[in-house]
KOLMIZA-277340 format. One line per 3 residues: number of its first residue (from 1); for each residue x, y negated, z negated of C-alpha. Coordinates in Angstrom, 2 decimals. Example, Ala and Ser with C-alpha at 12.3 -4.5 7.8 and 13.67 -1.06 7.14 Angstrom:
KOLMIZA-277340
1	12.30/4.50/-7.80 | 13.67/1.06/-7.14 .
//
This chain:
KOLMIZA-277340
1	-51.03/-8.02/47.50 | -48.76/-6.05/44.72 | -49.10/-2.47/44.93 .
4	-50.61/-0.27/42.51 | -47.59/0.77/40.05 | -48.93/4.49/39.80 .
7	-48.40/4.66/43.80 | -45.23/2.86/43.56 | -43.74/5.81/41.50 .
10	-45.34/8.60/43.41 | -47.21/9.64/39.87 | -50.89/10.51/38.51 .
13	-52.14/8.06/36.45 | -52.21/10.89/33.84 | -48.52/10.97/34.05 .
16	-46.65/11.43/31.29 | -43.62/9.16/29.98 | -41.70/12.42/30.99 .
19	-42.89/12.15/34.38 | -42.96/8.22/34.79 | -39.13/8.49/33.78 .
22	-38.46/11.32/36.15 | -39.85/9.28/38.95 | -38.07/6.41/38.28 .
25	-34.71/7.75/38.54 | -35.10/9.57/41.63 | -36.58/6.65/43.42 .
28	-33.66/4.05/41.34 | -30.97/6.28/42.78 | -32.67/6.04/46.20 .
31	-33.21/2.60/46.52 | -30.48/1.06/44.68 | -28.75/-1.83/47.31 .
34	-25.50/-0.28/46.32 | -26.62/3.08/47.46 | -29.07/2.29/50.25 .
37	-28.14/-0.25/53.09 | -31.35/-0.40/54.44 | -32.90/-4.28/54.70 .
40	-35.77/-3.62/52.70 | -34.12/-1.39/49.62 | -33.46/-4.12/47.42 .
43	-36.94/-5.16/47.80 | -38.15/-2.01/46.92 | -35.74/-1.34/44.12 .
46	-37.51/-4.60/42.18 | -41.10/-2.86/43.26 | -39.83/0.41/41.21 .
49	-38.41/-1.67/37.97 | -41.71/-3.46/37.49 | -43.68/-0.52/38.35 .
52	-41.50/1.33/35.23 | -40.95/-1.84/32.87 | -44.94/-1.68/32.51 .
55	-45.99/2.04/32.64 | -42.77/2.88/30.68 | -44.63/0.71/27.95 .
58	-47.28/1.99/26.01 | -49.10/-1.70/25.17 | -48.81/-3.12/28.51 .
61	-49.83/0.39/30.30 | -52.71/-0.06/28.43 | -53.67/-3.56/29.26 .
64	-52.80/-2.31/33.29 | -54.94/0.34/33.24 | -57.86/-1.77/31.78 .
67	-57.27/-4.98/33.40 | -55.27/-4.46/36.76 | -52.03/-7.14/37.33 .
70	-53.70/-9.91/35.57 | -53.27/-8.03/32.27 | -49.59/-7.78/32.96 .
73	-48.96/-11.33/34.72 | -48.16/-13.02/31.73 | -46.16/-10.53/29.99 .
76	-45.52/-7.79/32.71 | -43.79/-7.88/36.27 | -40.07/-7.40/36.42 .
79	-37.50/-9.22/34.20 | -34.63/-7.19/33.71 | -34.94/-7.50/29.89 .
82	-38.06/-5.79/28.49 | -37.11/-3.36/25.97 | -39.08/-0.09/27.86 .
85	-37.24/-1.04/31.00 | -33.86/-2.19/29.99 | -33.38/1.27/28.75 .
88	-33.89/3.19/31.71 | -32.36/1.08/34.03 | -28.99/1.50/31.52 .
91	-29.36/4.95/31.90 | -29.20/4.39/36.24 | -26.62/1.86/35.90 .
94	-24.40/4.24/33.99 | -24.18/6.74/36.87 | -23.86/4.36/39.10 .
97	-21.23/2.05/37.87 | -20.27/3.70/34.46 | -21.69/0.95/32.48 .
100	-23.68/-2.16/31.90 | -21.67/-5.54/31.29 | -22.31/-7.41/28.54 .
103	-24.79/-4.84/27.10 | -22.63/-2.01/25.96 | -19.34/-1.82/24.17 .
106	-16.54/0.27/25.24 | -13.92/1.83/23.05 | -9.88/1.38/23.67 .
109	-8.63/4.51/24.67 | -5.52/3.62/22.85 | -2.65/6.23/21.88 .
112	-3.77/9.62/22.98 | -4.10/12.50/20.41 | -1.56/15.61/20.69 .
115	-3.61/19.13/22.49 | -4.11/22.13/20.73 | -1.98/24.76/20.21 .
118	-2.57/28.78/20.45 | -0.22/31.43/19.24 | -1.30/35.10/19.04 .
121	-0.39/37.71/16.06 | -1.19/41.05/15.81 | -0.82/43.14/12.34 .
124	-1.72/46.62/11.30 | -4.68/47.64/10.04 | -3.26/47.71/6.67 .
127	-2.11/44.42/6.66 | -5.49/42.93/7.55 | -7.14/44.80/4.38 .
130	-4.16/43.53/2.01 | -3.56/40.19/3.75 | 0.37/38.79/4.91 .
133	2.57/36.07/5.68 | 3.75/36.33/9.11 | 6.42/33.80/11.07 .
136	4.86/32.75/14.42 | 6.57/31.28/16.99 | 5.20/29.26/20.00 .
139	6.22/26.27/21.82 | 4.93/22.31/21.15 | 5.60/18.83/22.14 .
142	7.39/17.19/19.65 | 8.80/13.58/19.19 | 11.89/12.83/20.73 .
145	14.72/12.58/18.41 | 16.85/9.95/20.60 | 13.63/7.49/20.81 .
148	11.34/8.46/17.67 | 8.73/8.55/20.20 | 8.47/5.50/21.73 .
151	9.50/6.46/24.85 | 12.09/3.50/24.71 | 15.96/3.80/24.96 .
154	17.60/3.15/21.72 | 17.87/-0.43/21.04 | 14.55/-1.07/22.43 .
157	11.20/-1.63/22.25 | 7.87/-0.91/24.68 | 6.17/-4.45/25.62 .
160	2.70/-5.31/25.73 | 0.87/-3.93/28.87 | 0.61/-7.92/31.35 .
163	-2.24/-6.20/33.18 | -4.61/-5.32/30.58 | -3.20/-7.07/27.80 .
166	-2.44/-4.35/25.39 | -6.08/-2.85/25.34 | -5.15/0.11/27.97 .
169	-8.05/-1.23/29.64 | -9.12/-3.41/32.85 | -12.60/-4.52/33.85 .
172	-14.06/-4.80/37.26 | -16.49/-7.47/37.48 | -19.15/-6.84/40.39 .
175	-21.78/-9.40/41.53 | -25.66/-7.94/41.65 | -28.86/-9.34/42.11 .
178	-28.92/-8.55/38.61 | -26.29/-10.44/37.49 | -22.67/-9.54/36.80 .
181	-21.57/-5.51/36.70 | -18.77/-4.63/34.15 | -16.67/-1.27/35.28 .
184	-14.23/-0.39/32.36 | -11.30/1.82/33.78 | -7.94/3.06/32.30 .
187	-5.15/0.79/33.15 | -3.32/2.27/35.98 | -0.12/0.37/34.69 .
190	0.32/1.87/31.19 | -1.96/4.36/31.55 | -4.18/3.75/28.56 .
193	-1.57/2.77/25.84 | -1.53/-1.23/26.04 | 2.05/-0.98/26.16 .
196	5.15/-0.22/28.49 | 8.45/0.40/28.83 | 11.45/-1.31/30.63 .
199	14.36/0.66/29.79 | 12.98/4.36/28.90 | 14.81/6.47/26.24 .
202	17.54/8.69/28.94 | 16.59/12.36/26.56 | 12.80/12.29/27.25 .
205	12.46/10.06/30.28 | 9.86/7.78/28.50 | 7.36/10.26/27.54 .
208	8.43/9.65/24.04 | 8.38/13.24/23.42 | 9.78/16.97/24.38 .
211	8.71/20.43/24.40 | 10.63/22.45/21.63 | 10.33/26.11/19.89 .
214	8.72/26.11/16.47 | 8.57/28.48/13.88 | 6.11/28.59/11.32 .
217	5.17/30.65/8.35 | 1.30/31.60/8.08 | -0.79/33.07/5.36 .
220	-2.97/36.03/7.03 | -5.86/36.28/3.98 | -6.76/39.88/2.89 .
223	-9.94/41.07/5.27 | -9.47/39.55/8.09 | -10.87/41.08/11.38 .
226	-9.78/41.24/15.07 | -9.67/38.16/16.98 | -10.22/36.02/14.02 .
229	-8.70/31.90/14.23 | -7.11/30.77/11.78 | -7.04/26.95/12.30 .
232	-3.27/24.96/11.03 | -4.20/21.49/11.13 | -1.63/18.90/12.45 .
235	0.94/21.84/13.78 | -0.11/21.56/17.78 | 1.54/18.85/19.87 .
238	2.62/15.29/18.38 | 0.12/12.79/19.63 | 0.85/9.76/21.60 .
241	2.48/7.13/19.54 | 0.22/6.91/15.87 | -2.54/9.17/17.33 .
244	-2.97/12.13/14.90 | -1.32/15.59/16.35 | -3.02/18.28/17.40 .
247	-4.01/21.39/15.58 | -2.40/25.31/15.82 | -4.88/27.83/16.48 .
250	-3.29/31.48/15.10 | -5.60/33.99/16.57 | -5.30/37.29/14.82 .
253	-5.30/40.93/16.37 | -5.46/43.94/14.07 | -4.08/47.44/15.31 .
256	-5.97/50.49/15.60 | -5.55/52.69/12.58 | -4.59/56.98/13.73 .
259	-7.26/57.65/11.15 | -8.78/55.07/9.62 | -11.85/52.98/11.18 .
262	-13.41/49.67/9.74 | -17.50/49.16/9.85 | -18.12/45.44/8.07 .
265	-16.16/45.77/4.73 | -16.21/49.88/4.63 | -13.13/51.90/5.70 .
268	-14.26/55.04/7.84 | -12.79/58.76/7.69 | -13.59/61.74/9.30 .
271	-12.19/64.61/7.51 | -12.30/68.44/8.85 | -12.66/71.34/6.04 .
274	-12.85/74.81/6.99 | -16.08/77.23/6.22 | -14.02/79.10/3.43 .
277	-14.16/74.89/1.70 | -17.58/74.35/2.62 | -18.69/77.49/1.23 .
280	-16.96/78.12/-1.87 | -15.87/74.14/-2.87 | -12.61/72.71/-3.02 .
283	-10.48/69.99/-4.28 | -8.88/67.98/-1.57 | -6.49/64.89/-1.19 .
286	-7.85/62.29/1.23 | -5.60/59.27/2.39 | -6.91/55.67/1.49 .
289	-5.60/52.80/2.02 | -4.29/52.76/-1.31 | -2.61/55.35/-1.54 .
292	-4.15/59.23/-1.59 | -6.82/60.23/-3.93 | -8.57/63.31/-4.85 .
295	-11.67/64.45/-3.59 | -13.93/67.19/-5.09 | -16.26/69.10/-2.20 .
298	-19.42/70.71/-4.04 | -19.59/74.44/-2.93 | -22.17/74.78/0.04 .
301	-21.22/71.09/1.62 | -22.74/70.70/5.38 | -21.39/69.06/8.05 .
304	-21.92/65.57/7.87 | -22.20/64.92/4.16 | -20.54/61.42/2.92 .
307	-18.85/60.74/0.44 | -18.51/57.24/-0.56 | -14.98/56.32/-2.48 .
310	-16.29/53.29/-4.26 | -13.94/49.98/-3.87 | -11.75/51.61/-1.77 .
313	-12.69/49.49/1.59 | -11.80/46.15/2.86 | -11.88/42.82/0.66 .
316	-14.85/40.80/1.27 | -13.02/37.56/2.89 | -15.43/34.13/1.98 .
319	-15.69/31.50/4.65 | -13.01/29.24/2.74 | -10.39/32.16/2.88 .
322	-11.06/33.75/-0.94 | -12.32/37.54/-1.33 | -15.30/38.36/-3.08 .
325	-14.85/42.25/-4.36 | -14.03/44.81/-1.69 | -16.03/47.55/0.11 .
328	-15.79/51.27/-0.29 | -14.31/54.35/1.78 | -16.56/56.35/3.41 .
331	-15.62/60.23/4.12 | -17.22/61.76/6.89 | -17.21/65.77/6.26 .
334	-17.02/68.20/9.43 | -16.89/71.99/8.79 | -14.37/73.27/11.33 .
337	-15.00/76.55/12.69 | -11.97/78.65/13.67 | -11.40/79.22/17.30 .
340	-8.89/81.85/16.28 | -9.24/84.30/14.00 | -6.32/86.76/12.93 .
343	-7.05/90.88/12.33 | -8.01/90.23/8.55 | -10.29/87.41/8.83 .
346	-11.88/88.83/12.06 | -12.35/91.93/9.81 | -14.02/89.93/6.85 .
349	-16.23/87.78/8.83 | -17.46/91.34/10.57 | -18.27/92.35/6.81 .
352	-19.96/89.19/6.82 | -21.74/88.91/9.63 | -23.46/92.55/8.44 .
355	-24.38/90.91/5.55 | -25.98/88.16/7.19 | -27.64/89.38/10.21 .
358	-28.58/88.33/13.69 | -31.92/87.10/13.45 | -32.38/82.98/13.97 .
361	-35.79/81.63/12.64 | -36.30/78.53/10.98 | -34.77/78.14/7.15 .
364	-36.93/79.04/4.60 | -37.21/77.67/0.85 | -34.29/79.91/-1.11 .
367	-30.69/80.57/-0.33 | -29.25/79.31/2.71 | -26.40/80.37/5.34 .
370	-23.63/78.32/2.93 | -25.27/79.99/0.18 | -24.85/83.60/1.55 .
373	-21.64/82.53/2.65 | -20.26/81.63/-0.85 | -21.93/84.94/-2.29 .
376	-20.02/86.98/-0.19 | -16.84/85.59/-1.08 | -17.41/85.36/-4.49 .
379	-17.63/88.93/-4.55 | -14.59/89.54/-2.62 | -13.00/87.82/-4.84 .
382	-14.72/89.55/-8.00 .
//
């Protein structure tokens, strides 16, 4: 008497098609006759198929649950063929064997594309606001100039591959229960390129190409950041025969600036003024990266006031390489108070400090300590 499918696969008859899959597999990989020598495992392994050809199917799931067997005799039990089934047994067949004869293509591997290349550059912080053209140089694999890449002497030519017949292929045939097994492997005479040579070129050796120094001129665009790729197509190692080369990755590394600091497309400066500046105001010349500029500080300016130099930042670099405006310069202000004072200005901050007092309670609506401060030198000065 058949078994029930649902105990065949170890799942609730609320299962899933998640879960009925699931099952499958693990009990496919456990009874498969190429996996499991036991006398009854290729029995079992056609119990599991039809078990998953029918509950894998929505229609004929249907007419088993209703009906029993008899609603699957006619169209059910296992075959090999049905669409639901076919796929998951591809899937099985894959791991095992790496493919299914006769039921899915396989793709020359053919001349083998050139690797990637990586070259570092570092620039200074200037440079990466402005943008430059810097020579790299890095090593590559390069046709040989005795052969032209062929990998055959001068004189001659590479022959078709007599094992695999120029497709850099060769197929295993294996006999199943279910019929004939197709393993595609890379030809282990010409490794994969359908072709080989009988005299080989005496400069490379037959690898058709060498490892040489290149130089190459590349465009840094204006606002780039640290550890940004810039991607050189076709400038990594010459591929194998016609295969296309392989690209030059220039990764980019910015120096730190000894005052300025970047924050997205702003330029950052900390600047130090003394409480004389802060008190009274002064004009000031503050570096940019353009050159210096000057900077007016309002009388009565407090530590940590910004001022912003507009357009004065980093270009805003677009995703295809153009700029799109720039940002702006930020100046951080931080009123330096002297550690050391000589006889005169000890003597006029005394005069001050009489002025001002010792008492500390919170700031009330009116003239502040900057305020007081500025009065009192104002009238030195008057």
């Amino acid at each position: 008497m058949a078994r029930d499918y649902y105990e065949l696969l170890g799942v609730p008859k609320s299962a899933d098609q998640q879960q009925i899959k699931s099952a499958f597999r693990r009990l496919a990989r456990e009874y498969h006759p190429d996996v499991n020598k036991n006398h009854d495992a290729e029995e079992k392994f056609k119990e599991i198929n039809e078990a998953y050809e029918v509950l894998s199917d929505e229609d004929k799931r249907a007419r088993y649950d209703r009906f029993g067997h008899a609603g699957v005799s006619g169209n059910g039990g296992f075959s090999g063929t049905g669409a639901a089934g076919f796929g998951g047994f591809e899937e099985i067949f894959e791991e095992f064997f790496g493919g299914l004869g006769g039921m899915r293509s396989s793709r020359r591997r053919g001349p083998r594309p050139g690797s990637d290349r990586r070259v570092d550059v570092t620039i200074s912080f200037e440079e990466s606001v402005f943008g430059i053209e810097k020579e790299v140089e890095f090593e590559r694999l390069e046709d040989c100039d005795t052969c032209g890449g062929t990998g055959a002497a001068p004189g001659t030519t590479p022959v078709r591959c007599t094992q695999c017949n120029g497709t850099g292929e060769v197929r295993q045939v294996q006999q199943t229960f279910l019929g004939p097994m197709v393993q595609v492997t890379t030809c282990p005479r010409c490794a994969g390129r359908g072709e080989t040579i009988s005299t080989p070129c005496q400069t490379c050796r037959g690898g058709g190409r060498l490892r040489k120094k290149a130089i190459l001129a590349v465009t840094i665009p204006a606002g780039v950041r640290e550890g940004l790729q810039i991607q050189i197509r076709s400038e990594g190692d010459a591929g194998d025969g016609t295969a296309p080369n392989g690209n030059l990755y220039v990764v980019v590394h910015v120096q730190e600036h000894e005052f300025f600091k970047r924050k997205d497309n702003d330029v950052i400066l900390d600047i130090n003024i003394n409480v004389a500046q802060a008190a009274l105001g002064d004009k000031i010349v503050v570096p940019t990266v353009d050159g210096d500029v000057e900077l007016v500080i309002p009388p009565g300016t407090q530590t940590g006031r910004v001022f912003r130099l507009r357009g004065k930042g980093v270009p805003r670099l677009r995703s295809d390489g153009s700029n799109s405006g720039r940002g702006d310069q930020l100046v951080y202000i931080q009123v330096e108070v002297p550690s050391k004072l000589t006889d005169n200005q000890r003597q006029l901050f005394e005069q001050l400090a009489e002025t001002l007092g010792t008492d500390v309670s919170p700031q009330r609506n009116g003239k502040g300590f900057f305020d007081r401060v500025m009065d009192f030198f104002a009238g030195e000065q008057g």
